[in-house]
N, C-alpha and C positions, 0 to 999 in steps of 0.2 A: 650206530650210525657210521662206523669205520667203516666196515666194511660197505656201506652202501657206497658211501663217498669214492670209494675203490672203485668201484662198479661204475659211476658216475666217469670215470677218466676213458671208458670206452662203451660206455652204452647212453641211451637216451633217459633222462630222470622225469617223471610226471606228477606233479602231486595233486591229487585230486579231492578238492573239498565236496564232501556229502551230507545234506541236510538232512537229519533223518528224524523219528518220532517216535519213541518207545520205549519199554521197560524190559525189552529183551534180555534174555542174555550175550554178553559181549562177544562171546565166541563165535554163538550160534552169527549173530551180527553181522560179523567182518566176514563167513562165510556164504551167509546171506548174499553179501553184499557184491564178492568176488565174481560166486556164479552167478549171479545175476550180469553181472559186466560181463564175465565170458560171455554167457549164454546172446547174450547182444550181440559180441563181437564177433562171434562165432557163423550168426544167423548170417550178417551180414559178408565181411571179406576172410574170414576162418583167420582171421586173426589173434593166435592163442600166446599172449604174452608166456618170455622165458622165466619171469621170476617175478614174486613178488616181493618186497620188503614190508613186511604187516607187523609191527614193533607193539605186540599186544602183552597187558599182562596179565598171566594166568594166574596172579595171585586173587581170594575170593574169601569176601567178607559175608558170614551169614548165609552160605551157601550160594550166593550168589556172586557174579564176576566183580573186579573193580575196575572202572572203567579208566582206561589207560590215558597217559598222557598226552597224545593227539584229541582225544575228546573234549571238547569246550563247551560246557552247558552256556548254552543259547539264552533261552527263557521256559518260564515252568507256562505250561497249555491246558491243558484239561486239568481238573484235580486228579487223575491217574496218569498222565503224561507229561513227558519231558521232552523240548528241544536238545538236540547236542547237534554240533559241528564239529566230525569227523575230517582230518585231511590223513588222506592216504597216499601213500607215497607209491608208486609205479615204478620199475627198473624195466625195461624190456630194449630189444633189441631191432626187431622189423615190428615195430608198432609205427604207422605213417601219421602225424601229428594230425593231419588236416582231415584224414578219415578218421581220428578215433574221436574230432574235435567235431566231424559232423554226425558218428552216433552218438554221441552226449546230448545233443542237439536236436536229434531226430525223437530222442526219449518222450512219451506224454509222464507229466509229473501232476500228482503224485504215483510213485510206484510203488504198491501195497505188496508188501513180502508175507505178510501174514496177515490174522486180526486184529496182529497191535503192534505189529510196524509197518512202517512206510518211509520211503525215501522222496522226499517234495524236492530237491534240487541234485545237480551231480555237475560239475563242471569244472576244467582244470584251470588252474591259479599262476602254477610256476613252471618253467620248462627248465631244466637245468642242463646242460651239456659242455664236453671238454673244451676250451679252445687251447692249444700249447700244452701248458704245465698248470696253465687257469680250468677253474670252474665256474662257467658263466653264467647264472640260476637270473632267466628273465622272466617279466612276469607277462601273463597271457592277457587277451583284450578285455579290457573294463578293471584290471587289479591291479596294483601298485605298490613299491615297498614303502613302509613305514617310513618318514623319515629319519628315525633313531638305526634303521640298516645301515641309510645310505650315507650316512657319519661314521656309523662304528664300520664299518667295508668300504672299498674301494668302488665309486660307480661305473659303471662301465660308460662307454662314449653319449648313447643316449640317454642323456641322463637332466637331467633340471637344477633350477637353485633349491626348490623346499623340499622334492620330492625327488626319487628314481624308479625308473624301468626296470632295470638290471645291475647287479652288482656282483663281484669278482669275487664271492665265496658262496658254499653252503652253510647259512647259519647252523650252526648246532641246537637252538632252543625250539626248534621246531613252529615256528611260526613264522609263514612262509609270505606270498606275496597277499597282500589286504582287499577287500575293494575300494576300488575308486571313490574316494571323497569327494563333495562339489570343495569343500575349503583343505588347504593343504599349507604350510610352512612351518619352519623349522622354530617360531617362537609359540605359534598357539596349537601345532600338531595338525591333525586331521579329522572333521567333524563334516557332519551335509547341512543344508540348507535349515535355519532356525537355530541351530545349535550353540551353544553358548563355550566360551572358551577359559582360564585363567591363567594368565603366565607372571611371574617375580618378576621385577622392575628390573634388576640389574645390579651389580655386586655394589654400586653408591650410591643405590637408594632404599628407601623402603617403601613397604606400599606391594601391588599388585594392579595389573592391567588384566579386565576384562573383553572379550570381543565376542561378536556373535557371524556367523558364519552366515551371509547376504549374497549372494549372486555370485555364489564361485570364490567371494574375497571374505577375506577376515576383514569384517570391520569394529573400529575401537566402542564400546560404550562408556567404561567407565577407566577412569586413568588414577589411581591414588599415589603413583609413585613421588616422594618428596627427597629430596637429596638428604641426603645423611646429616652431612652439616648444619641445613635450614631446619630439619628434626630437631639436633642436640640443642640449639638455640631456642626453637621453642617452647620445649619443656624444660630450658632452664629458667625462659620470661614468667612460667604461669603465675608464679608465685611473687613477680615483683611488684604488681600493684599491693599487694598486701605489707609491704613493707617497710621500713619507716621511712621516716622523710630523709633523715641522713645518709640510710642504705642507698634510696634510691638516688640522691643525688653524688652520690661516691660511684655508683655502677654503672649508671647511666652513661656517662662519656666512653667507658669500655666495651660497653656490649653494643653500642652504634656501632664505633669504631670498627666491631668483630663484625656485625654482619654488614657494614658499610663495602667492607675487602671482602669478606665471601662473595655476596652479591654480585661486587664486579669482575672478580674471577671466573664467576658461572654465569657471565650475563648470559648466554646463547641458552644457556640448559635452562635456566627461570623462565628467560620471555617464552617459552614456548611448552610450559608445564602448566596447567591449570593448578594443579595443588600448589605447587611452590610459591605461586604468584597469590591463592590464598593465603599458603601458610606464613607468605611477607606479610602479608594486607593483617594480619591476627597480632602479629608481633607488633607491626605500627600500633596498632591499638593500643595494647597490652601498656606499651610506651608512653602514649599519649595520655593515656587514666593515671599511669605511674606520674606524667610530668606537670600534674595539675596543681599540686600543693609545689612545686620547684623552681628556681630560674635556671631557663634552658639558654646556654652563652652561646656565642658564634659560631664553635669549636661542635658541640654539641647538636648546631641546627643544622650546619655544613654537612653532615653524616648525614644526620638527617633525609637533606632533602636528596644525598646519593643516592639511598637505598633507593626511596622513593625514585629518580630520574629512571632507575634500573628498570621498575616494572612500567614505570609512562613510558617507555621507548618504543616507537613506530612497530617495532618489530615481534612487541606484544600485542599489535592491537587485534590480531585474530585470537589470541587464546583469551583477550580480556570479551572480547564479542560470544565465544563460548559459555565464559561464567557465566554474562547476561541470561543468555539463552535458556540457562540451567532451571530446574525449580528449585535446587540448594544454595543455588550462589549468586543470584540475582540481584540481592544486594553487598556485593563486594566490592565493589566500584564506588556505589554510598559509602560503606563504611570506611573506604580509602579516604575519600573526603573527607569524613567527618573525624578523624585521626588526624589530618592536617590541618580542618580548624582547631582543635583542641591543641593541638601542641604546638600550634603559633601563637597563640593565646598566652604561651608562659615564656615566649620569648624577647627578652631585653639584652639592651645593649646600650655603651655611655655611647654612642653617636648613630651619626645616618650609616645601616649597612643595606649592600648590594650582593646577593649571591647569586650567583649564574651558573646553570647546567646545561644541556644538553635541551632540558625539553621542559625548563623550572628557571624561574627567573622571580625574586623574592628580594620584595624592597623597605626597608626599615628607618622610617624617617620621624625625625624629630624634629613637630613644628614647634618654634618658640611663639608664631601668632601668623595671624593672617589666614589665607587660603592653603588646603592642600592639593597638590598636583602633583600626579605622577603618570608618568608615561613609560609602556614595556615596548621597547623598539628593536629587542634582539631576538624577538620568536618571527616564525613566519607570520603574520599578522599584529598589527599595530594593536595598543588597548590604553585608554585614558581614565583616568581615575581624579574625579575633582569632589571637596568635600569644603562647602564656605566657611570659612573664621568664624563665622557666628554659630556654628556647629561645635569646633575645639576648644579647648580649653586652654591656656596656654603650658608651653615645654608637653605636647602630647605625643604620641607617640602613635604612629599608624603602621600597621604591616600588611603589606600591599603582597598579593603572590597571584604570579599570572603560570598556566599551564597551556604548554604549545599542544601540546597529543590529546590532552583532556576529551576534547570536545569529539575527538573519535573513540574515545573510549566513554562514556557517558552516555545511558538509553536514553532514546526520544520519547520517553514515557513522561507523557502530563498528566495535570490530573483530572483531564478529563477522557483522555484516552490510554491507555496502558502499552500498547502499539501504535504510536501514530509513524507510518511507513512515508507520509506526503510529507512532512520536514526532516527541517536537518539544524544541527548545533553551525551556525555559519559563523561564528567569530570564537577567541580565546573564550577562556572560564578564567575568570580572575576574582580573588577571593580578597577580600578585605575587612581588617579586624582592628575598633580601636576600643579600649578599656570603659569610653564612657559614650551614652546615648545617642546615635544619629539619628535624623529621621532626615537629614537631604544630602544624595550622593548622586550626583552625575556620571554618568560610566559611555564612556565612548567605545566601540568595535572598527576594527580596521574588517570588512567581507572577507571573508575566504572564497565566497561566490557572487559577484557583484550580480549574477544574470539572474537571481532568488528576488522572490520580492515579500511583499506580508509580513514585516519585521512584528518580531510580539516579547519585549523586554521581559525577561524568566532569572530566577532563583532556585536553585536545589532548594529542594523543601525535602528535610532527612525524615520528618513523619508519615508523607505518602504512603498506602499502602505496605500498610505492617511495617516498616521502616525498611522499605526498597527502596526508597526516594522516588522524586520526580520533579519535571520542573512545575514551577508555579508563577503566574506572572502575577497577585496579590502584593499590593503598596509598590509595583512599579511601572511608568507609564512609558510608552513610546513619545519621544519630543520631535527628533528630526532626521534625516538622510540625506549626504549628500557627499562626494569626493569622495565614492567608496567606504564610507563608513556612516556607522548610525550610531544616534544619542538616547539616552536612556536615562529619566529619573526615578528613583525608589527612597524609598521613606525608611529601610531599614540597612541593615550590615551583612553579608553573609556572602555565599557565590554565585556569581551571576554570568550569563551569557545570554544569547541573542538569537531567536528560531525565526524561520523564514521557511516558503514554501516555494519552490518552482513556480515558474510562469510560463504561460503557453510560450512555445518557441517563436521564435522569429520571423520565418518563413510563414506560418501560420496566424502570427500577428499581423503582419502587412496584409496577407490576404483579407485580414478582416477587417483591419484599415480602409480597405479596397471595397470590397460589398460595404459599408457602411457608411464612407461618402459619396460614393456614386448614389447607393439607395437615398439619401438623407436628400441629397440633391432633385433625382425625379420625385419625391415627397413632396419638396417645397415646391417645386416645380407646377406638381399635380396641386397641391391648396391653392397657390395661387388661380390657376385657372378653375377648381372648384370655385371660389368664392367670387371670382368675374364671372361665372353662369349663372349662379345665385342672384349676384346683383341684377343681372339679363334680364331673369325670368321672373324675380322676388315679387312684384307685382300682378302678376298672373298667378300664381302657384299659391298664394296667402292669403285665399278668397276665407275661410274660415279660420277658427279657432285652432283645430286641431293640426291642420296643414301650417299654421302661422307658428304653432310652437315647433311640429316635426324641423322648419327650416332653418327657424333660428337654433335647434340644436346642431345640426349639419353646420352652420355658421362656425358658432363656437367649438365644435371640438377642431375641426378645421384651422380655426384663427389659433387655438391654443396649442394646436400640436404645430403650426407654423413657428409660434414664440417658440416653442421650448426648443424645437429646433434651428433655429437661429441661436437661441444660447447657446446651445450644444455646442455650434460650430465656433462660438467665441469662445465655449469654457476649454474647449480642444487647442485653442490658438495660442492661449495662457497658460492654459499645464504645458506647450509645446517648446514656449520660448527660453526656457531659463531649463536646466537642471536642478534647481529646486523651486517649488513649486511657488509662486506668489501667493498666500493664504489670502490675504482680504479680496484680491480681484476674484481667488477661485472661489471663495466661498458665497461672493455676490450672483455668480455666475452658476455655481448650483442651487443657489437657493430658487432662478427665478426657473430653471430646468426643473427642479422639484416642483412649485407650486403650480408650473403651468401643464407637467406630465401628468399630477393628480388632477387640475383642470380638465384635462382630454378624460381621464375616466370618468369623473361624478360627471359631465358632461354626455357622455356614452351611459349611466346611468340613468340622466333625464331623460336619454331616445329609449331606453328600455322601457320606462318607466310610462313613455308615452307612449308605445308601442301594447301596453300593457291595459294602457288608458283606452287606444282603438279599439282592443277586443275585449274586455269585460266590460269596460262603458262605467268603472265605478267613480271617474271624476266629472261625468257628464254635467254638475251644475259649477262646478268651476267656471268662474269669467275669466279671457282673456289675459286678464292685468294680475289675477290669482297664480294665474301659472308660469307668466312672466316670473314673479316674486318668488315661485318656489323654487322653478329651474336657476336662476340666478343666484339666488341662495348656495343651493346644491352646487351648481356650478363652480364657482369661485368663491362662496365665505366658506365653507367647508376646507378647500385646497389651502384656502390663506389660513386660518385655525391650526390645521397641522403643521406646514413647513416654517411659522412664528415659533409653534410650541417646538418641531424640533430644533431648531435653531437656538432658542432658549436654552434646552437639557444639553446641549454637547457644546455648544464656541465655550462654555467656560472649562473644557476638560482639555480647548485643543486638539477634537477629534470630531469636529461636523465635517469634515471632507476624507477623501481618500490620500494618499501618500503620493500619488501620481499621475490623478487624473482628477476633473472636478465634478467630484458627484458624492454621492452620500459617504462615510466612512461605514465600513462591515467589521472589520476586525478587533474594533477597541470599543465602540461605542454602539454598535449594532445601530447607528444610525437608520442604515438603508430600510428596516422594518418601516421605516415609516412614510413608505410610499409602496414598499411589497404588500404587508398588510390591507393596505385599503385598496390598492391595486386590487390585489385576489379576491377580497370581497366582494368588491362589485362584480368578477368577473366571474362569482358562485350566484347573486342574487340575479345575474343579466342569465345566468344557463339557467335558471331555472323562474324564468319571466318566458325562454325560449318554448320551452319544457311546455307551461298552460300556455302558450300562444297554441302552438302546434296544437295539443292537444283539443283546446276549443275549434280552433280549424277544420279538425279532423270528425270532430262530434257534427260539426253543421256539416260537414256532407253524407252522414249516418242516412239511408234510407234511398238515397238517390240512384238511378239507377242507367242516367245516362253516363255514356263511357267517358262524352266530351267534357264533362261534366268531372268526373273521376281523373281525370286527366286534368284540367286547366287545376285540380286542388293539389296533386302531387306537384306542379308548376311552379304553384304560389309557397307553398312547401321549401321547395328546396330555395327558390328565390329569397324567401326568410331565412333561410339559415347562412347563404352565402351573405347576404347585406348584415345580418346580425352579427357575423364571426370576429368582422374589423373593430365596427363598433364598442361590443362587449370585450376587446380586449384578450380573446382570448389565446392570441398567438404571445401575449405576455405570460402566460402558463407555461413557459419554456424558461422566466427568471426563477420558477424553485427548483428544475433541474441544474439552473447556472450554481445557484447555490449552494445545494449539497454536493454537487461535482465538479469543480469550476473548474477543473483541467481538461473536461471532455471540450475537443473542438468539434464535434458534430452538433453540439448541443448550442455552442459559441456563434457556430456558422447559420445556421437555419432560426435562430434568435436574431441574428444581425440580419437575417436577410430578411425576417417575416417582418420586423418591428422598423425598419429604416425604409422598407416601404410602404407604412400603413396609409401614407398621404396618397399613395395612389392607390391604396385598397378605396379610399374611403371617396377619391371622385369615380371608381368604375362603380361600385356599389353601392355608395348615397347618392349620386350624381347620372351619371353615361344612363344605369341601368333602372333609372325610375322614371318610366313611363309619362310619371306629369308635365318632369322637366321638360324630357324631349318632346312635348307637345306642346310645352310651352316656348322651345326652342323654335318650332318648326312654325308658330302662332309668329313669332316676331321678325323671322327673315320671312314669313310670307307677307304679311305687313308691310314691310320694308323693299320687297320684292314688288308689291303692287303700288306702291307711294312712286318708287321709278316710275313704273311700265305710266301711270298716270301723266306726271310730270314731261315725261317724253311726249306722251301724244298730244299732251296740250298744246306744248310747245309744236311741233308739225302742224295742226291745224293751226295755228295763228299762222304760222309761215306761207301754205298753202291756197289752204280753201275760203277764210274768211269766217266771220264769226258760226254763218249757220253751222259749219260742218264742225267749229270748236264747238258748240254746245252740243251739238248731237256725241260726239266725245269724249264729253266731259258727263253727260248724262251717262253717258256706257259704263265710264271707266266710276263713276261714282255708287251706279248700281254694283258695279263687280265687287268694288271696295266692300260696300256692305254688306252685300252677299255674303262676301266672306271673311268678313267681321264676324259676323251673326251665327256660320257654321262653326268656325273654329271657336269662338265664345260658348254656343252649347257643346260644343264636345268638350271643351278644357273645365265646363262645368260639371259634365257628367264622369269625366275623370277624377275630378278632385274629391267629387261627390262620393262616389264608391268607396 
């Protein structure tokens, strides 16, 4: 290579990579391969390079050649064939770069030199040439030098951080510029897309970092590096639970102590290592099992609760969000927990102590009697802890410990969801431990988010799911909200905190504020003058049985969706006035919103029911006073039976209402079922009452074959369905989408809008649009229209003409009268009749 290098200071260097495929001989080969190049160059600008540099060796194994050190077996091909990748090096003098780089280019591949060889690629890699007393070796379009070049050599100007173009020597090892990798840098090397990487931590850890090569970037998969130090410590713990009680109470203060100071020497390298932050979380352990038979003193809990403050600090909370995420370390976070119940557990002290961190605040009090109270007032959120005298025993001892970070380090996995993504941990976790049995603790939360609502009092429960933990709200109830924080009672001892969900925004809430009093309003508005028509016409329209029940159902759900809507507007007036909510007024006030909104459906029921009755005819020997008693029944004992019995099962839990508004409680007592429920029923038994109406309808016009005829039934058709839709309730089929999505405000919106107007569904559709009324409308102001026109002429002829011309007037206007008495009578008969 001397002399090429020589050569290199005044001529141009090319080295040219050749894919080839064969079992040739080597010689024959690079000969092969030469003339072939000439023979190319030739054809085209008789360009016959001065020199070759072909660094072959004729030494020959077996009579056959070995093949030299530029040769790289590739991969094995056929069972009689071999890949190699040749680079050939080039010296010449008038060879033009950019002509030898478009015959390379111009080449169809593969090019078959014999039977059993061929060359599938040719194309140059490196240009080398003098600049000064330098040798500039760059590499040509799509190649690159290794990064281990462009360390060991100088790069030249364009040049990168992981990778280089060009560098200021001819390496001697003969391997020249690379291709282009999609991943490139100087920790994980050079790989393409998929490719998987391993690189050593760093000369102070141990372990190894994996990464796989994603879109151009090394990205991390798996990280094991642990500090050297957090290593030596923890395989010097494994063995101390196994140790005797005296060992470990003599060791114990020193090895806090040790990794208390390592810990906060390396806090930046910890908070942001996944392993290390395990490998702490192992040794808590490890500690906590060893300090189960021991008394852990002040001295001893103070280390303690350093180490610990170390990995709760804010600044861990993205690498403790990783653990979670992990399938190997998902409960790491539990088992951090469950290391600091345990090792509070064996902590005593002859008085009240107070330790305070950074993100741990741990209080040690000794009741001699009475109540216990304790309040954590130096984390970002307040937390209260009260436990009655009739709980304690006297000279007790409680160990109260609140955590500021906790609650963002800590999954929102319950145990009924494993991801729930719609809450959030909204106050402290504060942990409380006393030697002997509670079953009543009051725990108060100062909000982290006052705008969250749906509080649901929760416990780490370390058995969930394979012991991943989760919370559990089991022996504890919600009590009350108000000044920014919520009360919580629970029947046992352990860690507890406080889950809440968002609530529609603000902007979105008044909106719905807005459609829902205005609607509530034209509702009442419309019952009202439903029920002034009714009254109007109620003696006209009532000539039968079945017309006399159809009105008094229109009556009734009218009158009763008028109450509930008046409650409504009281129960809204009373959750309004106070910040927290008055129980006895709201709960008087949902009860009668409950009984009288089931009201309006069994109600909407007895119209199906008698809608049902019109066209099957199967209660045709019912009397009058029969169906009175049954609708009545249906109507209102029914409505009262459920909202007694619920009101029964829930005021004694303190969860018949909601938290902020007066209506059923959802979230502690599942209240609300008990008006969804019968809601929905009726509003599956009314669709399919719709169902054989239609269908019967449809059979009696089978065979007909006037169009007018076909025509007046698709009429009556849809006229049934639009009257039926208020009725049966079925714009209340939009409360199981509230339900299961109750943050969707499209769902919110068009619920408020269909349901706050049903009062005026139900005068255009039970009212405006039934034909009998408005004849019986147009029967009483004509009535009332000829009672004038009478009165008037009576009076002018008395004025006038004298008696003869009043009787002849009075004979007119009396014939007219009953004239039209007698028509609109049979026609309001023959209407009702139909």
């Amino acid at each position: 290579m001397e002399e090429n290098f020589n050569l290199c200071r005044s001529l141009h260097c090319f080295y040219i990579t050749a894919y080839q495929t064969g079992m040739a001989i080597f010689k024959i080969l690079f000969s092969s391969t030469i003339l072939l190049l000439i023979s190319e160059l030739s054809r085209t600008e008789t360009l016959i390079p001065d020199h070759y540099s072909l660094p072959v060796n004729d030494a020959e194994e077996n009579g056959v050649s070995k093949p030299p050190a530029h040769f790289r077996k590739k991969r094995a091909a056929a069972a009689s064939k071999v890949d190699y990748i040749i680079d050939i090096e080039v010296d010449a003098t008038n060879i033009i770069i950019d002509q030898l780089r478009s015959v390379l280019v111009s080449l169809t591949y593969p090019l078959d030199l014999d039977a059993d060889i061929n060359i599938t690629n040719v194309a140059i890699t490196t240009v080398c040439s003098p600049n000064g007393q330098e040798i500039w070796c760059t590499c040509d379009n799509n190649y690159i030098w290794a990064p281990a070049n462009c360390t060991q050599y100088q790069p030249c100007s364009n040049s990168t951080q992981n990778s280089c173009e060009c560098i200021k020597a001819l390496p001697p090892d003969g391997l020249y510029c690379q291709p282009k990798p999609e991943c490139s840098d100087l920790m994980f090397g050079q790989g393409n897309q998929g490719s998987t990487s391993v690189s050593t931590c760093g000369e102070n850890y141990n372990g190894n970092i994996t990464a796989q090569c994603t879109n151009g970037t090394w990205i991390f998969q798996k990280n094991t590096c642990v500090l050297k130090p957090i290593t030596n410590i923890l395989s010097t713990f494994q063995q101390l639970s196994n140790q005797p009680t005296q060992i470990v109470q003599a060791q114990l203060p020193v090895i806090l102590e040790t990794i208390n100071n390592v810990s906060t020497i390396l806090k930046d390298t910890i908070t942001n290592s996944t392993e290390s932050i395990s490998s702490i979380v192992k040794i808590l352990s490890i500690l906590s099992i060893a300090s189960e038979n021991i008394t852990v003193n002040t001295t001893v809990m103070t280390n303690f609760l350093g180490v610990l403050n170390i990995i709760l600090d804010k600044t861990a909370v993205n690498t403790w969000s990783n653990l979670n995420s992990g399938n190997d370390t998902k409960n790491q976070s539990s088992n951090m927990l469950l290391s600091v119940e345990r090792f509070i557990q064996s902590f005593s002290a002859n008085e009240s102590v107070n330790i305070t961190t950074d993100n741990i605040e741990l209080q040690s009090t000794i009741v001699p009697y009475g109540n216990y109270n304790s309040a954590f007032q130096n984390l970002n959120t307040s937390g209260q802890i009260n436990i009655p005298g009739s709980e304690l025993e006297a000279n007790t001892t409680v160990n109260s410990i609140a955590f500021k970070t906790l609650s963002d380090i800590l999954p929102t996995r319950t145990a009924n969801n494993t991801n729930d993504t719609k809450i959030s941990i909204n106050g402290i976790v504060m942990s409380v431990n006393v030697k002997s049995m509670i079953t009543d603790v009051s725990l108060g939360f100062g909000l982290k988010n006052t705008s969250l609502v749906n509080p649901i009092c929760v416990f780490w429960n370390f058995s969930l799911y394979d012991t991943e933990g989760g919370w559990d709200s089991s022996g504890c109830q919600f009590q009350s909200k108000g000044n920014g924080s919520v009360t919580c009672v629970c029947n046992h001892l352990t860690s507890f905190s406080i889950l809440m969900s968002p609530s529609i925004p603000e902007a979105y809430r008044l909106l719905l504020d807005f459609i829902t009093y205005i609607g509530v309003g034209i509702s009442m508005l419309s019952l009202i003058l439903c029920l002034i028509i009714e009254a109007f016409v109620w003696t006209i329209v009532t000539k039968n049985s079945i017309s006399y029940m159809r009105h008094v159902s229109i009556v009734n759900i009218a009158v009763s969706l008028l109450i509930a809507d008046t409650w409504f507007l009281i129960g809204s007036a009373i959750a309004g006035t106070t910040k927290e909510t008055p129980v006895p007024a709201c709960s008087a006030a949902t009860f009668f919103i409950h009984f009288f909104y089931l009201a309006l459906f069994f109600w909407m029921l007895t119209s199906a029911l008698l809608l049902f009755y019109r066209t099957i005819m199967i209660f045709s020997h019912l009397s009058k006073a029969a169906m009175l008693a049954i609708g009545f029944s249906l109507g209102y004992g029914c409505p009262l039976i459920i909202a007694v019995v619920t009101v029964a099962a829930t005021v004694p839990q303190s969860h018949y209402i909601m938290e902020k508004a007066c209506w059923l409680n959802w979230n502690d007592t599942k209240a609300l079922l008990a008006f969804v429920i019968p809601a929905l029923t009726i509003v599956a038994i009314n669709l399919l009452i719709l169902i054989v109406v239609i269908f019967k309808m449809l059979r009696r016009g089978v065979g007909e074959t006037n169009q007018s005829d076909e025509k007046n039934a698709l009429i009556v058709i849809v006229r049934c369905i639009a009257i039926l839709t208020p009725f049966f309730g079925l714009t209340w089929g939009f409360g199981i989408g509230l339900v299961v999505n109750p943050e969707s405000i499209g769902l919110h919106v068009v619920f408020a809008v269909l349901n706050s107007l049903q009062g005026f569904f139900i005068l255009v559709f039970g009212t405006l649009l039934d034909s009998k009324i408005r004849a019986a409308v147009f029967r009483r102001f004509s009535f009332v229209t000829a009672g004038s026109q009478q009165t008037r002429s009576t009076s002018a002829g008395n004025s006038s003409s004298g008696n003869r011309f009043r009787n002849r007037f009075r004979r007119r206007n009396v014939f007219n009268v009953a004239d039209l008495t007698s028509t609109s009578q049979s026609a309001t008969d023959s209407l009702v009749n139909t």
